[in-house]
LOLUM-63733 format. One line per 10 residues: number of its first residue (from 1); their letters; for each residue x, y negated, z of C-alpha. Coordinates in steps of 0.1 Angstrom, whole numbers, plus 5000, padded with zeros to 4 digits. Layout:
LOLUM-63733
NUM> a> X/Y/Z ~ ... $
//
This chain:
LOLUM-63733
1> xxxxxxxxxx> 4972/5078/4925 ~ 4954/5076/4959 ~ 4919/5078/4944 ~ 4926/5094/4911 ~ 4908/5128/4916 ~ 4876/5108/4923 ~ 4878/5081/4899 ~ 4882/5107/4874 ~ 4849/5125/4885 ~ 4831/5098/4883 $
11> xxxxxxxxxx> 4844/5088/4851 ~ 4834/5122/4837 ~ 4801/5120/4851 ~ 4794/5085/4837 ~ 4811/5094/4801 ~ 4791/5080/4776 ~ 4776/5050/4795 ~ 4769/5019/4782 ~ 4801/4994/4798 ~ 4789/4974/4828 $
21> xxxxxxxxxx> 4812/4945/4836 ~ 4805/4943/4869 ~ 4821/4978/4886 ~ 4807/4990/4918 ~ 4824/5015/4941 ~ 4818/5027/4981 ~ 4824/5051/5003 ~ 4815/5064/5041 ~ 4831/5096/5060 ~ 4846/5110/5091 $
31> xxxxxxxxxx> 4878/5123/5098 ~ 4896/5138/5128 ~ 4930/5117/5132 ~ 4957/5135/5161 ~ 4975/5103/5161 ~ 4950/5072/5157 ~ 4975/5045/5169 ~ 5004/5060/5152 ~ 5028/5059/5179 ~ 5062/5075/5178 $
41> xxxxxxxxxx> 5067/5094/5206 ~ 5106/5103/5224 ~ 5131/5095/5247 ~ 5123/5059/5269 ~ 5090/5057/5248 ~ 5057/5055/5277 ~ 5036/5068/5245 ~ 5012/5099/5240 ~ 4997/5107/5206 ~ 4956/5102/5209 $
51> xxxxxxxxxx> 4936/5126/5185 ~ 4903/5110/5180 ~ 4869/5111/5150 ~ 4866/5082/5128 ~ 4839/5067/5107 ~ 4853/5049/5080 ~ 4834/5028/5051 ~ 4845/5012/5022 ~ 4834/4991/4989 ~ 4848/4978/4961 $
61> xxxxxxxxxx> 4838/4955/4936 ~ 4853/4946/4899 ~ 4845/4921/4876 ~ 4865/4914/4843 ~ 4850/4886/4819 ~ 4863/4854/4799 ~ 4860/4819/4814 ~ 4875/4784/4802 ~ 4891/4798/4773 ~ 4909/4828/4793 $
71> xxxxxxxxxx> 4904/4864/4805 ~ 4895/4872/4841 ~ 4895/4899/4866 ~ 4880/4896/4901 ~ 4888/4923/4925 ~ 4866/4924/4963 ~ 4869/4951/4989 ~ 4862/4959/5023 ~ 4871/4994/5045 ~ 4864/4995/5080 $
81> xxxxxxxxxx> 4878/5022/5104 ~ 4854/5026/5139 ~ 4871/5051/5163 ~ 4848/5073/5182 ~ 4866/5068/5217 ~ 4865/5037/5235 ~ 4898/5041/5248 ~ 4914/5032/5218 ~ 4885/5008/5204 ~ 4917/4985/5193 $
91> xxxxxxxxxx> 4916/5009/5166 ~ 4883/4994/5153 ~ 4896/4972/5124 ~ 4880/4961/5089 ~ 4899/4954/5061 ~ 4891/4927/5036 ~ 4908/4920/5005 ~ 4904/4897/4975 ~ 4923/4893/4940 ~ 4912/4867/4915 $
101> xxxxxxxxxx> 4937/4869/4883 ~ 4935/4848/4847 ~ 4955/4847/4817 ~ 4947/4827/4788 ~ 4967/4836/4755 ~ 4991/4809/4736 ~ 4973/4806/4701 ~ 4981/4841/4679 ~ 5014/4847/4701 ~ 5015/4876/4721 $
111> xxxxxxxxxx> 5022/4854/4753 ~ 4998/4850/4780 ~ 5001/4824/4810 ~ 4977/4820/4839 ~ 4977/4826/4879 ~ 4971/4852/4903 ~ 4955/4849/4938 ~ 4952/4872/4967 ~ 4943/4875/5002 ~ 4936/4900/5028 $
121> xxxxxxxxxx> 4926/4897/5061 ~ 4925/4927/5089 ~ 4901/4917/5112 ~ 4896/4931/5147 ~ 4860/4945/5155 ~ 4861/4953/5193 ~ 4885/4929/5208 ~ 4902/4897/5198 ~ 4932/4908/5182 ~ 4932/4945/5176 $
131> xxxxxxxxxx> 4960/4973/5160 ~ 4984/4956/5134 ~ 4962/4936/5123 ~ 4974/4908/5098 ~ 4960/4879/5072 ~ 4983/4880/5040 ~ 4982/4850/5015 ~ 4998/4849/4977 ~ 4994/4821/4951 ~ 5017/4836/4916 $
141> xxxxxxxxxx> 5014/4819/4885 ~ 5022/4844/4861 ~ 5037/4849/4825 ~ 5027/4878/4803 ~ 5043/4888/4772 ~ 5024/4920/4752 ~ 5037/4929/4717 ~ 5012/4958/4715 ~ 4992/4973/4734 ~ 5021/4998/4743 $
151> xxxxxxxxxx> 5043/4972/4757 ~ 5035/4946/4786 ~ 5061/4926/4807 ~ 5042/4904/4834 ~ 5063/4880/4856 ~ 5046/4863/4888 ~ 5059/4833/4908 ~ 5048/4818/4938 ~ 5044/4817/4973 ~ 5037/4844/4999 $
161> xxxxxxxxxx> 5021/4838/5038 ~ 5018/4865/5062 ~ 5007/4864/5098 ~ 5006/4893/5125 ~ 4979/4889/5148 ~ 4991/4907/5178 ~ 5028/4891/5178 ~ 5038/4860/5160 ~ 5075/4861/5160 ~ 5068/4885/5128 $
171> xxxxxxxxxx> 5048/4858/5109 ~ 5065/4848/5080 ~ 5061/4824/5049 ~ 5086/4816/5017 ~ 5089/4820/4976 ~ 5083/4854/4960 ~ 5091/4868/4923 ~ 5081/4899/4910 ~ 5084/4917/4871 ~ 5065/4945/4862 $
181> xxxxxxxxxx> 5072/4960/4829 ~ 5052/4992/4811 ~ 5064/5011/4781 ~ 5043/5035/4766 ~ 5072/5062/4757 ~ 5052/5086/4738 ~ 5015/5084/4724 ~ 4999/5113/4696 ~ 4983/5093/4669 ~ 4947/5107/4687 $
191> xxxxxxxxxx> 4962/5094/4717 ~ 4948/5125/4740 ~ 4982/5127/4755 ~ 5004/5101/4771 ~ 5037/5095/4787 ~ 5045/5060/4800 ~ 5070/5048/4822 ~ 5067/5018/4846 ~ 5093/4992/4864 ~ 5089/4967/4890 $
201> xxxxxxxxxx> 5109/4946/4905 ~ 5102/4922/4937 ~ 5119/4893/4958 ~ 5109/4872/4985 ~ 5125/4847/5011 ~ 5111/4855/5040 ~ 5115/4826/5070 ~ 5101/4838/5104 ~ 5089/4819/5133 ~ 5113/4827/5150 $
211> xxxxxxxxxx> 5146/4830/5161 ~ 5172/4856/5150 ~ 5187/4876/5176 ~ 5226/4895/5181 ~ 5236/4921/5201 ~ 5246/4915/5233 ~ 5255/4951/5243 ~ 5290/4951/5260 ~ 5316/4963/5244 ~ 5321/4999/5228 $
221> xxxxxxxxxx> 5284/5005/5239 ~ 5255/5021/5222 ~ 5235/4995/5205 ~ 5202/4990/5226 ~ 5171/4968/5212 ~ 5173/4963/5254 ~ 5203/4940/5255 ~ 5199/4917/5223 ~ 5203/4873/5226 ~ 5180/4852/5211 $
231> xxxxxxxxxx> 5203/4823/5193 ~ 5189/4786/5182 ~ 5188/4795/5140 ~ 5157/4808/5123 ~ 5154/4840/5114 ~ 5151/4850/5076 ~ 5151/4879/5057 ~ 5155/4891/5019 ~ 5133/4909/5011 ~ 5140/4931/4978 $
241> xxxxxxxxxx> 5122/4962/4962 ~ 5128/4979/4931 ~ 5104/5008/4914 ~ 5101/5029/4884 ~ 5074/5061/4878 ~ 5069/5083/4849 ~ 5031/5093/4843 ~ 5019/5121/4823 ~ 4984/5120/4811 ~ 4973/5150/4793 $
251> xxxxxxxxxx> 4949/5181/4807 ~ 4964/5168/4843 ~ 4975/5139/4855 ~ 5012/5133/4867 ~ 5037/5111/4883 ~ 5069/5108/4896 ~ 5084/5077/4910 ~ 5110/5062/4926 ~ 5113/5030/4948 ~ 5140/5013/4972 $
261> xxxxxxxxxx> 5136/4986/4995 ~ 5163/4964/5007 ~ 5161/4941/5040 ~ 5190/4920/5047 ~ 5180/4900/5079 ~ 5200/4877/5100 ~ 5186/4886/5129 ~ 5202/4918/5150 ~ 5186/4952/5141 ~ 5163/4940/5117 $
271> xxxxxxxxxx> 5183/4951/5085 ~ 5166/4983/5066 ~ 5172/5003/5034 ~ 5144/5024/5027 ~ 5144/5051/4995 ~ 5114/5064/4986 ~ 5104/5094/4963 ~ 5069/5099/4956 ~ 5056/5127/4931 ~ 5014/5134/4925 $
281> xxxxxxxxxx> 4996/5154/4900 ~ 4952/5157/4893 ~ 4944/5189/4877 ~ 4906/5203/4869 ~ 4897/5227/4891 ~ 4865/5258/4886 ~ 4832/5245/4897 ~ 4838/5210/4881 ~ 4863/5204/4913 ~ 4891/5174/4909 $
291> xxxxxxxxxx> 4920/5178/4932 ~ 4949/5159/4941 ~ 4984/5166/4954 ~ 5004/5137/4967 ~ 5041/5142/4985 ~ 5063/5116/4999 ~ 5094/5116/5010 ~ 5111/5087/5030 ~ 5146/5081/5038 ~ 5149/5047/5063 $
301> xxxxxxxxxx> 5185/5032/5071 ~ 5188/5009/5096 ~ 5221/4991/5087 ~ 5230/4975/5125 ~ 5222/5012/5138 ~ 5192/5001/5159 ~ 5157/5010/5152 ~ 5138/4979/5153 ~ 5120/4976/5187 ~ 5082/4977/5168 $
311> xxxxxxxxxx> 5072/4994/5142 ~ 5068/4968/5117 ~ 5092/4982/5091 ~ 5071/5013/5090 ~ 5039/4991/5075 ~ 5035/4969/5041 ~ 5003/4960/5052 ~ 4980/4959/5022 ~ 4954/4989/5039 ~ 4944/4998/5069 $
321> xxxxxxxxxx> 4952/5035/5064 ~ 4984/5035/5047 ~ 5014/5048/5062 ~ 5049/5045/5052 ~ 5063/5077/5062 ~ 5068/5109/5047 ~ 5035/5128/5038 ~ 5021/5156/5025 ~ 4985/5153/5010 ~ 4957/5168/4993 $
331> xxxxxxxxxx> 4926/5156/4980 ~ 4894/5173/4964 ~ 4865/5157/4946 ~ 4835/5169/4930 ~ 4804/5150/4915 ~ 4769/5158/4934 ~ 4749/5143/4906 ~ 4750/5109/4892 ~ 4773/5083/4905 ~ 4780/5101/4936 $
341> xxxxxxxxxx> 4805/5124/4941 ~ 4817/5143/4975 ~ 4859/5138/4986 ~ 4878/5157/5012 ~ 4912/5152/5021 ~ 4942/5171/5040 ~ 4968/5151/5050 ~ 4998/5154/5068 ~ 5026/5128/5080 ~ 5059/5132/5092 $
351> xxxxxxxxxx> 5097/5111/5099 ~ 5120/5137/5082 ~ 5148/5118/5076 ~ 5167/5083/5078 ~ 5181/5069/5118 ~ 5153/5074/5143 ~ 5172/5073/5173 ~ 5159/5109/5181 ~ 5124/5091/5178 ~ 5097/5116/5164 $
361> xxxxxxxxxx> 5061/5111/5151 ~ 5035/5133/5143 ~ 5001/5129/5126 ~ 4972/5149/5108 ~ 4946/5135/5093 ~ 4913/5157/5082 ~ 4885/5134/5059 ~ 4849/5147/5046 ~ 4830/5121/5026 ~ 4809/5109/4999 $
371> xxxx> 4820/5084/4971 ~ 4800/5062/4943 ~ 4809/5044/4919 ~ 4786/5027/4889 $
//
């Protein structure tokens, strides 16, 4: 739902257009950010939140065809974030992503097998490593099963590879599964009205280069990230997620999901349960305006009682601009003429509930740009 409002200008702009397989969006703006390194701020923390402008760019390119007997889809994208104050030029980061996917169908059965490939890299711009940056590798082959076009159950297995650029105890590798299934619920025979319901499901073994830690706190003491041992056996994690969202699509857009993520690490503070409850809705607005409103609301345990000593557990590192925190935000779009449209977004973040060790973070984010997409 992040881009809904202006997908859906676009797409009423365009209506009527001959089909182009290859799909073409971009964007460029500025926005005023009051916490550009997302820092948590609070007691024993030598951290101050920096408010600073930032260009950002993006582009996106889709292609969907048939190849060696199957079907396609190729997904490319790039955003880049330059910060407009030198001081915090680690900031300067651009994001690129790729997807290649292909499923070829078994004969007249509604089963389709093929293979999925990703892999995003977030690369510094102004010095050699820069802020969270990552590279994230998947190889899945996958199994689809579609009885209609109402019904789709897609299973992926492979393997995952993640590395963290700035510290590489946190780079991890190891086998992943995921199941994704969509029901459509309800359709009218016109099908101008839709209600269809969505459930994922995700593993993966995560082993670390590194080692796991215990605490080493005496005693009948507060746990402190401070006094943790490092001991001689690998670290690993599971790693395990499971979703489900409603969606509405009739003169607005709804959706209302649900998603908790499990981490059951061997290594000392490092354990997390994290519910999430996320709820958005796209309406038509006078003056051929599109808005969006998106809330979030986040609920983090840590099960050892220790916050994790970076902030790791706070990012899922697939965008440069996500944050995994509760959020309040509001996006407007209208089309200027043509393929181009104008966005602005309102967006506030906030830690509202789960342990935070009294640990606070604030941020605001205001956005003014334009968007195209052909």
């Amino acid at each position: 739902m992040r881009r809904v409002a202006v997908l859906i200008a676009l797409a009423a702009a365009a209506r009527g257009a001959e089909a182009n397989p290859w799909l073409v969006t971009g964007e460029a703006g500025a926005e005023l950010d009051s916490n550009v390194q997302r820092v948590e701020t609070g007691p024993g923390l030598d951290t101050e939140e920096i408010a600073a402008w930032v260009m950002r760019f993006g582009a996106r390119v889709n292609r969907k065809g048939k190849v060696l007997g199957g079907a396609f889809a190729l997904d490319l994208s790039d955003l880049t974030r330059v910060v407009a104050n030198d001081d915090v030029a680690v900031e300067n980061v651009a994001v690129l992503a790729s997807n290649l996917r292909w499923l070829h169908k078994f004969g007249d059965r509604p089963v389709l097998g093929g293979f999925s490939l990703t892999a995003i890299d977030a690369i510094p711009l102004s010095d050699e490593i820069g802020a969270r940056t990552f590279v994230n590798l998947g190889a899945d082959a996958m199994l689809a099963m579609r009885n209609d076009d109402e019904h789709e159950l897609t299973l992926a297995l492979g393997v995952h590879d993640f590395t963290y650029k700035p510290d590489h105890d946190f780079d991890y590798r190891g086998p992943a599964a995921n199941a994704r299934l969509e029901l459509m619920l309800w359709q009218p025979p016109a099908k101008t009205k839709s209600l269809e319901l969505v459930a994922s499901l995700g593993f993966e073994n995560r082993a670390f280069d590194a080692v796991a830690l215990i605490n080493a706190c005496p005693p009948g003491t507060k746990a402190d990230p401070m006094c943790t041992a490092a001991t001689d056996i690998e670290r690993r994690d599971r790693y395990q997620r499971l979703g489900i969202e409603l969606t509405w699509v009739g003169r607005q857009v709804a959706a209302l999901g649900y998603q908790i993520t499990i981490i059951d690490s061997n290594s000392f503070g490092q354990s997390l349960v994290r519910h999430r409850v996320q709820a958005s809705t796209t309406v038509a607005l006078p003056n051929k305006v599109y808005g969006t409103l998106l809330a979030i609301l986040q609920a983090d345990q840590y099960l050892d009682g220790l916050l994790v000593r970076r902030d790791l557990q706070q990012q899922e590192f697939t965008n440069v601009e996500d944050e995994n925190r509760s959020s309040l935000q509001l996006r407007l779009a209208r089309v200027l003429v043509g393929s181009w449209a104008v966005e602005g977004r309102v967006a506030v973040w906030r830690n509202i509930l789960g342990n935070t060790m009294e640990l606070d973070f604030k941020r605001e984010l205001v956005y003014a740009g334009l968007v195209y997409g052909k």
